[in-house]
mmCIF file of the C-alpha atoms, coordinates in Angstrom:
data_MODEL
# 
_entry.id   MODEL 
# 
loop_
_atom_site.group_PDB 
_atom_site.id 
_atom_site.type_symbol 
_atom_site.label_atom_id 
_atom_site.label_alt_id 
_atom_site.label_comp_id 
_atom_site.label_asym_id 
_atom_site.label_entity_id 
_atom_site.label_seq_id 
_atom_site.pdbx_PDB_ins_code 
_atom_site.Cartn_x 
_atom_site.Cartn_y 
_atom_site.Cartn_z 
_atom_site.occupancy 
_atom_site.B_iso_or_equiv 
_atom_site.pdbx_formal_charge 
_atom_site.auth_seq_id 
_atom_site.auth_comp_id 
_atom_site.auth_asym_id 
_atom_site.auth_atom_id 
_atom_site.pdbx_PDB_model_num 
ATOM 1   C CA . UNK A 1 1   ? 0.000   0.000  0.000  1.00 0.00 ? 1   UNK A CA 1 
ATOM 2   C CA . UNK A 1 2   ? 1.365   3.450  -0.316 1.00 0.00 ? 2   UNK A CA 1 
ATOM 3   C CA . UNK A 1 3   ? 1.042   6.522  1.253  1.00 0.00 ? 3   UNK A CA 1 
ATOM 4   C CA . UNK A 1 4   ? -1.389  7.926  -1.336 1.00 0.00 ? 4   UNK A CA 1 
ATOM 5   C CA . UNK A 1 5   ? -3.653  4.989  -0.272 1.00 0.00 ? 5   UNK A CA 1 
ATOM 6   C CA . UNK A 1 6   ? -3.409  5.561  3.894  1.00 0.00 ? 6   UNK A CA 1 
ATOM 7   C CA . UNK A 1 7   ? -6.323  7.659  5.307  1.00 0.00 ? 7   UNK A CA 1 
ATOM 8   C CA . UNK A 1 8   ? -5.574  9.696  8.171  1.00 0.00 ? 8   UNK A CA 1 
ATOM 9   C CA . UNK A 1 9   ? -8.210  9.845  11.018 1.00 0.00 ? 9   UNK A CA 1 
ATOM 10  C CA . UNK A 1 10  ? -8.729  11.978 13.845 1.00 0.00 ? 10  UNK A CA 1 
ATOM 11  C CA . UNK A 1 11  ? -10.843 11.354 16.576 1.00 0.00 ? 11  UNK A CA 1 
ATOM 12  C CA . UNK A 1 12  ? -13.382 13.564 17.554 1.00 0.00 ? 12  UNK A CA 1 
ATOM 13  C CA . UNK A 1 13  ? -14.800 14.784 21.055 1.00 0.00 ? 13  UNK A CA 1 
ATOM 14  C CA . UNK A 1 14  ? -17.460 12.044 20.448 1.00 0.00 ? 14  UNK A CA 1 
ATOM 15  C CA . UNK A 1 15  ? -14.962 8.836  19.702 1.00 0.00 ? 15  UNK A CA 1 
ATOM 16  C CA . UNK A 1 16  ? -12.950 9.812  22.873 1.00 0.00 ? 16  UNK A CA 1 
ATOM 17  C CA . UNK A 1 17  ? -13.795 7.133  25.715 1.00 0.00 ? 17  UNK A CA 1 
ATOM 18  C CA . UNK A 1 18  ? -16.467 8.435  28.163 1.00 0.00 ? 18  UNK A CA 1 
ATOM 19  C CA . UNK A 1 19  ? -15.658 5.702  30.733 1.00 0.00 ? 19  UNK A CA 1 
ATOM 20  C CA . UNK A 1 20  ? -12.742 5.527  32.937 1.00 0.00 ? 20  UNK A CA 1 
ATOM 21  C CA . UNK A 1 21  ? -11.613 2.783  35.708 1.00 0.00 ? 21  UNK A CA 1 
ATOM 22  C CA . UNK A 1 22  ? -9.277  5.044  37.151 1.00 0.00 ? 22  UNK A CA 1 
ATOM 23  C CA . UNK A 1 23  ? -10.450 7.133  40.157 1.00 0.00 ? 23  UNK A CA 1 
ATOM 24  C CA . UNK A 1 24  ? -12.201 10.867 38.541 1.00 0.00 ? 24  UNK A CA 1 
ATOM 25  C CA . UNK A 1 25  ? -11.214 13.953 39.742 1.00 0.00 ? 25  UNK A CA 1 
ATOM 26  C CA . UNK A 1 26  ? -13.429 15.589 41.848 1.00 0.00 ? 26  UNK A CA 1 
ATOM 27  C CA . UNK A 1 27  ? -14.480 19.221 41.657 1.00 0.00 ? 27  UNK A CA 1 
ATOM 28  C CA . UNK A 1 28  ? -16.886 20.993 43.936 1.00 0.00 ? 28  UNK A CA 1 
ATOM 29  C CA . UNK A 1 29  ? -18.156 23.373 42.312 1.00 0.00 ? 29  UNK A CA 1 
ATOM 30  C CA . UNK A 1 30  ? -19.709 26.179 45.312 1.00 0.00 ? 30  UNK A CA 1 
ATOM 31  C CA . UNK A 1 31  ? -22.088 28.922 44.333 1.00 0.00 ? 31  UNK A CA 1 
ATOM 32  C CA . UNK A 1 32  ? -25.309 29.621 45.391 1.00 0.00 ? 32  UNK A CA 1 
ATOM 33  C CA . UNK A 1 33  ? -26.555 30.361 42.056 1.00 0.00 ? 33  UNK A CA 1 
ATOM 34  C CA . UNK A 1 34  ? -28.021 26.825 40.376 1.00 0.00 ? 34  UNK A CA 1 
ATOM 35  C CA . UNK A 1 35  ? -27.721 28.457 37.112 1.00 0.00 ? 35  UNK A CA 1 
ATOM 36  C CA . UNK A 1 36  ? -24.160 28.131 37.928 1.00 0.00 ? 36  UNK A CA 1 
ATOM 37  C CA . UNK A 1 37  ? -23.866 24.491 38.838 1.00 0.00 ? 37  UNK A CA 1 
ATOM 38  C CA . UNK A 1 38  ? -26.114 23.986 35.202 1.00 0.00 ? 38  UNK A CA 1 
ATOM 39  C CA . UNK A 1 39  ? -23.508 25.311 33.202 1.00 0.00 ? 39  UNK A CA 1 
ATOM 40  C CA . UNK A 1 40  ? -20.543 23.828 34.761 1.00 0.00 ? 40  UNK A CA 1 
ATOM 41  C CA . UNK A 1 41  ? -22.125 20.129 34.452 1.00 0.00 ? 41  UNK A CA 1 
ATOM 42  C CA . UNK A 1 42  ? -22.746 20.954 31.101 1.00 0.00 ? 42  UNK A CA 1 
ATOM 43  C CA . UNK A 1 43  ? -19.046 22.162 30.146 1.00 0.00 ? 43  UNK A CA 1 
ATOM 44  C CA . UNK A 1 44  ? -17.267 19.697 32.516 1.00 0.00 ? 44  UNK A CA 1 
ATOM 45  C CA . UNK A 1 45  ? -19.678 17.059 32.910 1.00 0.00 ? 45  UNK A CA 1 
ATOM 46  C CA . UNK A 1 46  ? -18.530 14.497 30.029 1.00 0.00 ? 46  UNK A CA 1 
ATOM 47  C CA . UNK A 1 47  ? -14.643 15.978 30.047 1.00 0.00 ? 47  UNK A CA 1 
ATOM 48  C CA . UNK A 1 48  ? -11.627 13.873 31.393 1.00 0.00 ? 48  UNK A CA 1 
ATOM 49  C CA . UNK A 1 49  ? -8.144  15.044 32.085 1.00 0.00 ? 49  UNK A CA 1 
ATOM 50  C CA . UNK A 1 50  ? -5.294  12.349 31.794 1.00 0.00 ? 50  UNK A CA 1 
ATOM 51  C CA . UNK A 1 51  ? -7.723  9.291  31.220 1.00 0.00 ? 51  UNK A CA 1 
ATOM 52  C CA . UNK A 1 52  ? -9.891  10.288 34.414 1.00 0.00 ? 52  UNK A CA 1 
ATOM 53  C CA . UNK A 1 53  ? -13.068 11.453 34.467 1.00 0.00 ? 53  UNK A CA 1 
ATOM 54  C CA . UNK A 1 54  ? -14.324 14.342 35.665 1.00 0.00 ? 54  UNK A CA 1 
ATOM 55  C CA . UNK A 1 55  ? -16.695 14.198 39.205 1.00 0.00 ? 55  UNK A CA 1 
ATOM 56  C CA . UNK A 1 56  ? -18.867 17.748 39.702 1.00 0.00 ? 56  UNK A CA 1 
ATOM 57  C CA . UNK A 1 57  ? -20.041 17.693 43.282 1.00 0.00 ? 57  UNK A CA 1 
ATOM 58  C CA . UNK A 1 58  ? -22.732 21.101 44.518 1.00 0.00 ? 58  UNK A CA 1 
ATOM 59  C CA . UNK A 1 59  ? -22.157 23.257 47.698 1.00 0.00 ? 59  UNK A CA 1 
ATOM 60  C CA . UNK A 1 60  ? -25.006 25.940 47.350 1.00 0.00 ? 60  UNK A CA 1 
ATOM 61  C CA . UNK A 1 61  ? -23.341 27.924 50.177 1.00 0.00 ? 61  UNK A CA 1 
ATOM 62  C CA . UNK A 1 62  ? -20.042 28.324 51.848 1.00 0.00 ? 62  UNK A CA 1 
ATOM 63  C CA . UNK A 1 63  ? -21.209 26.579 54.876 1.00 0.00 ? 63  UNK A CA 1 
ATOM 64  C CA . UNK A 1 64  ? -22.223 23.360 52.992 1.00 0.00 ? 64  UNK A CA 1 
ATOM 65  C CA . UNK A 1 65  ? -18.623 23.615 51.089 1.00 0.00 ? 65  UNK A CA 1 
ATOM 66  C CA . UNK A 1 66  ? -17.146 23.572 54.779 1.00 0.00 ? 66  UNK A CA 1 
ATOM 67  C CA . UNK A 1 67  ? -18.998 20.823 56.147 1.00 0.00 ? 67  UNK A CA 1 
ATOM 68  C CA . UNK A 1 68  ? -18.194 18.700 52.620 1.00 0.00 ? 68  UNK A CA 1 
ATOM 69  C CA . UNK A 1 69  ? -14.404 20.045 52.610 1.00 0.00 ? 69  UNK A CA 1 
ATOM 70  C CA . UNK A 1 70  ? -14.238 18.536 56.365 1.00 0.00 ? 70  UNK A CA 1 
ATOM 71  C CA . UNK A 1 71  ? -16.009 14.768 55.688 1.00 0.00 ? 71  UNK A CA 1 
ATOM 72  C CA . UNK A 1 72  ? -13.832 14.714 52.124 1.00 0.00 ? 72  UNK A CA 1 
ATOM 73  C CA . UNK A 1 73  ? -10.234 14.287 51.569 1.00 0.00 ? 73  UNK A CA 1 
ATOM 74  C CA . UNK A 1 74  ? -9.676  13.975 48.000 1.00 0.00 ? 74  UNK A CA 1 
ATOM 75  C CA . UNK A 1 75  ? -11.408 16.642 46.359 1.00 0.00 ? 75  UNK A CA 1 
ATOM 76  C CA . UNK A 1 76  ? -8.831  18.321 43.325 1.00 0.00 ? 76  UNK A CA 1 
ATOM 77  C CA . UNK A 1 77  ? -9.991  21.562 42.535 1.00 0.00 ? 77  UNK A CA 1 
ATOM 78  C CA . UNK A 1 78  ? -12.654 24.042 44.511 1.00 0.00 ? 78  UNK A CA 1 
ATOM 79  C CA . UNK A 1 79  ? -14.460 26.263 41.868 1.00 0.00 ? 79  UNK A CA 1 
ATOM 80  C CA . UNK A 1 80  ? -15.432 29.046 44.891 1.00 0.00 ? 80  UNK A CA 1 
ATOM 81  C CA . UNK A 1 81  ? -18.027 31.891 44.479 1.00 0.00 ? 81  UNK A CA 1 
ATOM 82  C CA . UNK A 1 82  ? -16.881 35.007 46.710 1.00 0.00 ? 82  UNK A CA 1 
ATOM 83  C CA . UNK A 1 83  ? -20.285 36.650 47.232 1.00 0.00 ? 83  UNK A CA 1 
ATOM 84  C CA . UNK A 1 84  ? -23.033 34.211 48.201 1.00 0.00 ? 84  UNK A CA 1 
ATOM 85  C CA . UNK A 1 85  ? -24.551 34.140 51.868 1.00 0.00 ? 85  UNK A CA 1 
ATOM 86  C CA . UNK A 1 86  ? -22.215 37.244 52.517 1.00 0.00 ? 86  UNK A CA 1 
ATOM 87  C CA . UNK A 1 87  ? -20.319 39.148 50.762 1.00 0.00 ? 87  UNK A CA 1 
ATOM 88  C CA . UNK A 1 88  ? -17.394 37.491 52.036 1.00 0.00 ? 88  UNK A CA 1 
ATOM 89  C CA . UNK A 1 89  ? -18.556 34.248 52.272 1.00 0.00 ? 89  UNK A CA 1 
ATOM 90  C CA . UNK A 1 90  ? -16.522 32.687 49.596 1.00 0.00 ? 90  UNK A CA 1 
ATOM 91  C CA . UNK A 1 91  ? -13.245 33.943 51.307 1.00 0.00 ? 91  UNK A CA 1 
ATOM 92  C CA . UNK A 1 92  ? -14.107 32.532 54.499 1.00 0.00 ? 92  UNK A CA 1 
ATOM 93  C CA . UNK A 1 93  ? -14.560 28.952 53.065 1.00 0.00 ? 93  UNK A CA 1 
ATOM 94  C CA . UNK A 1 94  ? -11.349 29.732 51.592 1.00 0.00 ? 94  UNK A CA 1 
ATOM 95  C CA . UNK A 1 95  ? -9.907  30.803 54.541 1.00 0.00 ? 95  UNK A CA 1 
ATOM 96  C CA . UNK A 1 96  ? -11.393 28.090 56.269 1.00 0.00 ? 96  UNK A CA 1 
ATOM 97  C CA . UNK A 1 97  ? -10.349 25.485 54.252 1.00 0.00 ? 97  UNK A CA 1 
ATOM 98  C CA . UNK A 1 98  ? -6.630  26.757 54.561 1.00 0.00 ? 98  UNK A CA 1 
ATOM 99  C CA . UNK A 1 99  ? -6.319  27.624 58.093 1.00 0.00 ? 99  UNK A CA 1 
ATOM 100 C CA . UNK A 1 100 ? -8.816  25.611 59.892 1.00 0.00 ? 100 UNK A CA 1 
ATOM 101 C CA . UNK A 1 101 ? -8.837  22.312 57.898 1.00 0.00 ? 101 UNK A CA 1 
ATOM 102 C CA . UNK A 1 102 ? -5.332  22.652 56.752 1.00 0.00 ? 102 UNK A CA 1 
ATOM 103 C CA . UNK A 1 103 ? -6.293  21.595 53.685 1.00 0.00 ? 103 UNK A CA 1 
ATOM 104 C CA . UNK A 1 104 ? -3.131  23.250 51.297 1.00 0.00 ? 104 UNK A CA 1 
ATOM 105 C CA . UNK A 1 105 ? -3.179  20.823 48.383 1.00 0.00 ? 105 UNK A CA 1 
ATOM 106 C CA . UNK A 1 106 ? -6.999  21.382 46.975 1.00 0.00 ? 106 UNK A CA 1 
ATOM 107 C CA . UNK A 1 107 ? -6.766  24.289 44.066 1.00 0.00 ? 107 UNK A CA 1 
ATOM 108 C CA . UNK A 1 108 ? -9.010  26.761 44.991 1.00 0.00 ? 108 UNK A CA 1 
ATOM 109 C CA . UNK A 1 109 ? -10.222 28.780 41.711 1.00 0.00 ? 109 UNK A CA 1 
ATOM 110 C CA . UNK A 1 110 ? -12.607 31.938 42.981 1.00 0.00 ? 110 UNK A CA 1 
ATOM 111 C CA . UNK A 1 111 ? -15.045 32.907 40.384 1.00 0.00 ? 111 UNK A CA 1 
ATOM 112 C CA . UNK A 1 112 ? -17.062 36.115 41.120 1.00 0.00 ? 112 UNK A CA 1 
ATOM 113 C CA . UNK A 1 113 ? -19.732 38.233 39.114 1.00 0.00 ? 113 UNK A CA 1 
ATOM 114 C CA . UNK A 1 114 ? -18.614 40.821 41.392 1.00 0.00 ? 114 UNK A CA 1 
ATOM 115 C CA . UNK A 1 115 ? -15.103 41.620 41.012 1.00 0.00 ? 115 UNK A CA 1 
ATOM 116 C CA . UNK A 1 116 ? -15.443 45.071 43.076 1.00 0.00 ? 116 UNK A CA 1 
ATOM 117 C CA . UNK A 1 117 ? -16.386 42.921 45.986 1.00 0.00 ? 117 UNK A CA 1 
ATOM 118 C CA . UNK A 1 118 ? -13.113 41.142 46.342 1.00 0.00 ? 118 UNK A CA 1 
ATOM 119 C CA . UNK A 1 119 ? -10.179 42.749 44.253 1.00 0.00 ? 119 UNK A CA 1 
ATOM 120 C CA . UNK A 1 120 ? -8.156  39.843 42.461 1.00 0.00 ? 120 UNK A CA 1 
ATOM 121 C CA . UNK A 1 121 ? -4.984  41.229 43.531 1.00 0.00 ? 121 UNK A CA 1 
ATOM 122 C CA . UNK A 1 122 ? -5.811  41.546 47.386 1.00 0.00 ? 122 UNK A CA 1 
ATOM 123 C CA . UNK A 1 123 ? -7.719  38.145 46.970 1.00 0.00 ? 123 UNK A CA 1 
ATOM 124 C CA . UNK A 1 124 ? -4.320  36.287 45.658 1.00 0.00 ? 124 UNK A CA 1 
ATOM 125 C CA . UNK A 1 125 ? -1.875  37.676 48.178 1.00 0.00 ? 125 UNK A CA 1 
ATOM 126 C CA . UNK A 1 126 ? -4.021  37.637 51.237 1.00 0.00 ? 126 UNK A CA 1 
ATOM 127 C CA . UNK A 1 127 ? -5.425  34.114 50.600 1.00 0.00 ? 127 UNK A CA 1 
ATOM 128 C CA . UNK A 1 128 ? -4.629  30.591 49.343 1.00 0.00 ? 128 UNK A CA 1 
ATOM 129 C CA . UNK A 1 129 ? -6.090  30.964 45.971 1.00 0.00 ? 129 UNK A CA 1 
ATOM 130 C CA . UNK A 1 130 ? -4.341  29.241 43.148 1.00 0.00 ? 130 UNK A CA 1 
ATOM 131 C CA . UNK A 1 131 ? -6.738  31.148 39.917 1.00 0.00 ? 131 UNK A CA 1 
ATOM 132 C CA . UNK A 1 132 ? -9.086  33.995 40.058 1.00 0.00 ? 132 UNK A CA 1 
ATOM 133 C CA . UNK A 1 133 ? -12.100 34.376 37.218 1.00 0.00 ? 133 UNK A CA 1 
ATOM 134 C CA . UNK A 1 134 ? -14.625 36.822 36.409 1.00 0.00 ? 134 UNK A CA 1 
ATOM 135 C CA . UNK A 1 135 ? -17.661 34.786 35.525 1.00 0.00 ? 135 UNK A CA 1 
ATOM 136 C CA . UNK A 1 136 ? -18.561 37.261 32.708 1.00 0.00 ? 136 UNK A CA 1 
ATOM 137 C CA . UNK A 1 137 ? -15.556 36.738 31.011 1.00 0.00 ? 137 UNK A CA 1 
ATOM 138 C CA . UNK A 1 138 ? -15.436 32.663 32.035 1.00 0.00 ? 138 UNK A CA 1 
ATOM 139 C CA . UNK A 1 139 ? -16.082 30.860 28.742 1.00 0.00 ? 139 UNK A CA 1 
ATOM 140 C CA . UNK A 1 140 ? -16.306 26.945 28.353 1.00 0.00 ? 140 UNK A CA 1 
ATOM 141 C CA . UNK A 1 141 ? -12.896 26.676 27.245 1.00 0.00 ? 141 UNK A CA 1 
ATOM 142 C CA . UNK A 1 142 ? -11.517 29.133 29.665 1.00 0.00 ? 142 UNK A CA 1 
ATOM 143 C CA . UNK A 1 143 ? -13.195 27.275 32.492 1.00 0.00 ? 143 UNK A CA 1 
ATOM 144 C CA . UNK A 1 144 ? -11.584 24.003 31.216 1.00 0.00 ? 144 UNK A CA 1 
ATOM 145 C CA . UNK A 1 145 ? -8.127  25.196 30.763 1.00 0.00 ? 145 UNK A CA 1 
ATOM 146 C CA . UNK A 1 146 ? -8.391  26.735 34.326 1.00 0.00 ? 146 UNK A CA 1 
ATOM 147 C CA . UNK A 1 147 ? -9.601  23.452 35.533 1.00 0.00 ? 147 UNK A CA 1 
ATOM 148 C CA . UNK A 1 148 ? -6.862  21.383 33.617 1.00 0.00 ? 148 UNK A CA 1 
ATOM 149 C CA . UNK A 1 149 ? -4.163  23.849 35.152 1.00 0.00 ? 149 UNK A CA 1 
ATOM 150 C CA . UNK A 1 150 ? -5.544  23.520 38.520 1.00 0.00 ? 150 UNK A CA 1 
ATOM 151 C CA . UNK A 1 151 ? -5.566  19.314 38.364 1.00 0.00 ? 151 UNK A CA 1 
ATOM 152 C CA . UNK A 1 152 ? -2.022  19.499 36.977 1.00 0.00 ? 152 UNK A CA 1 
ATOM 153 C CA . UNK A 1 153 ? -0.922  21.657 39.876 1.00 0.00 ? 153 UNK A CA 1 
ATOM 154 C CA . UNK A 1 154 ? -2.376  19.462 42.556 1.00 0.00 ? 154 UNK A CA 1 
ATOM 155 C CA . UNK A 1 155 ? -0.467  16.523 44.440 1.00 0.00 ? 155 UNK A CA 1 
ATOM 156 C CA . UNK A 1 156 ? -1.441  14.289 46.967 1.00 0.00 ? 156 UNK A CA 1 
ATOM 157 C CA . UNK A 1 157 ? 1.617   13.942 49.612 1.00 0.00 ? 157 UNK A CA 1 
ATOM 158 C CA . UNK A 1 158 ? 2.425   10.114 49.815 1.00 0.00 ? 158 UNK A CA 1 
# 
């Protein structure tokens, strides 16, 4: 056969395998709007990141991301909303997690629709936060290369 005779294929999104043994990665995704927690299932929902699928758990407030951050050891990546209960409420679960939980290996990602609330460079020196978004200027593939970044970044110590 020669090479004018070989077909090249790509896969598409669709041909890529949507099942994975392998542990997923799991994301809580905090943010008391549900509209939210729609639109992240549908952008992450069927992705996987180095042959693992993706797991999207809800918080709809910072103190249900607290009491799920305390039971769970192995979530990745926190996708934290600053202004929910309080204005501050999404630091404080940050905060939280950090301090009180000790927790320094999860990446925290803090998406706000009100950037005025909590400026991103006070946010990123004062707290743990790995990646700060606007959620007006979050697209789908924005929120999945922050994601990807984020589970690179994170390590479990052995």
């Amino acid at each position: 056969m020669s090479h004018k005779d070989t077909k090249v294929m790509f896969a598409t999104k669709e041909d890529k395998p949507k099942k994975s043994f392998e542990k997923p990665w799991r994301i809580l995704i905090v943010d008391d709007e549900p509209e939210v927690h729609n639109v992240t299932h549908l952008i992450l929902g069927k992705e996987n990141f180095n042959g693992r699928n993706l797991e999207l758990i809800s918080a709809y407030s910072a103190e249900e991301a607290k009491k799920i951050m305390a039971r769970e050891d192995d979530i990745a990546v926190v996708l934290l909303d600053v202004v929910m209960e309080t204005s501050t409420a999404g630091l404080d679960a940050a905060e939280y997690i950090r301090n009180e939980l000790g927790n320094k290996i999860v990446r925290v990602i803090l998406r706000t629709g009100q950037p005025g609330e909590a400026p991103d460079k006070r946010v990123i020196v004062d707290y743990d936060i790995n990646d700060y978004k606007e959620k007006s200027e979050l697209t789908s593939n924005k929120l999945f290369t922050s994601v990807v970044a984020a589970l690179r970044s994170y390590t479990i110590p052995h």
